[in-house]
N, C-alpha and C positions, 0 to 999 in steps of 0.2 A: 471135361470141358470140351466145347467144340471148339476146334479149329478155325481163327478167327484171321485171314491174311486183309493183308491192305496192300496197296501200292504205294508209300511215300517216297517221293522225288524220285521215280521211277526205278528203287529199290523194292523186292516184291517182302513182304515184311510182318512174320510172326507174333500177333499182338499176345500179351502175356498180362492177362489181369487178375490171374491168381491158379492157382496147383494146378497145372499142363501136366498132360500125359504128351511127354517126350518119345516115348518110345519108339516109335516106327521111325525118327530121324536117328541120320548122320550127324552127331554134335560134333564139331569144331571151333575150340577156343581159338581167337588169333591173336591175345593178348601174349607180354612176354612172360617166361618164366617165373618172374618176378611175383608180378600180378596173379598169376594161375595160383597160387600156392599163397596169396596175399590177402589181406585184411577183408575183401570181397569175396573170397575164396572158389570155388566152380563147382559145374553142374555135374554129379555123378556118371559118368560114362561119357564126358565129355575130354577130345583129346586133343591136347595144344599142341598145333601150328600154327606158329608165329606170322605174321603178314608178313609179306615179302619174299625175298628167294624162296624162304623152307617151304611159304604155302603155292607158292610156284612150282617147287617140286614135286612137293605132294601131292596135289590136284592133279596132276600127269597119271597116277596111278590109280586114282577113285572110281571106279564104277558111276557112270555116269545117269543111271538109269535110278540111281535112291537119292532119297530125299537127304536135302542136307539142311542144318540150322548152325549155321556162323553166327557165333558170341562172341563179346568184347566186353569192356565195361562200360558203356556207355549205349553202344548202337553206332558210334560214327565208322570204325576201322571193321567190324562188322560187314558192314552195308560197304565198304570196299570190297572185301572180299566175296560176297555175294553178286556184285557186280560182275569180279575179275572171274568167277566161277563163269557165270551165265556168256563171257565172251569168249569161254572155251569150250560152250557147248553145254553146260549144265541147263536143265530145266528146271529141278523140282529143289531151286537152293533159293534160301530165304533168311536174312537178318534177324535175329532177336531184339524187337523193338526195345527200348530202356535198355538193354545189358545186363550186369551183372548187378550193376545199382539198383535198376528196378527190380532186379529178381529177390535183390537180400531187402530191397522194403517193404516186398511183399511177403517177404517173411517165409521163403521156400527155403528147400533142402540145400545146403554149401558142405561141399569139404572142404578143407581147410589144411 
């Protein structure tokens, strides 16, 4: 599938309309614990930091030069952190339109 970005509400924004090749991104969950391991379950090599402090801390240490894909389950907390990435210098970090909802309607891969 070709990589399809958009810009909604000035979030730059990963459109996902069925089997993506992930691979060249940095996946980051920023749901909670809870959620990553919950009834939505997550994307294969994707690795949860939570929004707020943790993903504050952790973004300090990221290679700023790869591409990143921030998940949530929806797109809203997402698209925060893809925000709060690009105002410490990230370029190539991008929201997963829908979230995990649209990911598991479209009937793609979940661990659980």
């Amino acid at each position: 599938m070709a990589k399809e970005i958009q810009t909604i509400n000035g979030v730059p924004t990963l459109m996902i309309k069925e089997a993506a090749d992930l691979s060249g991104y940095t996946l980051i969950d920023v749901r909670g614990a809870d959620e990553f391991v919950g009834e939505l379950g997550h994307i294969e090599g994707a690795k949860l930091v939570t929004l707020g402090p943790e993903l504050e801390t952790f973004i300090k240490g990221m290679d700023k030069s790869k591409e990143v894909l921030f998940i949530c389950r929806s797109g809203g907390r997402s698209a925060n952190a893809t925000m709060f990435a690009k105002s410490q210098g990230f370029d190539k970090v991008f929201n997963m339109n829908g979230g995990m909802i649209l990911w598991n309607q479209l009937g793609l891969a979940v661990i659980k």
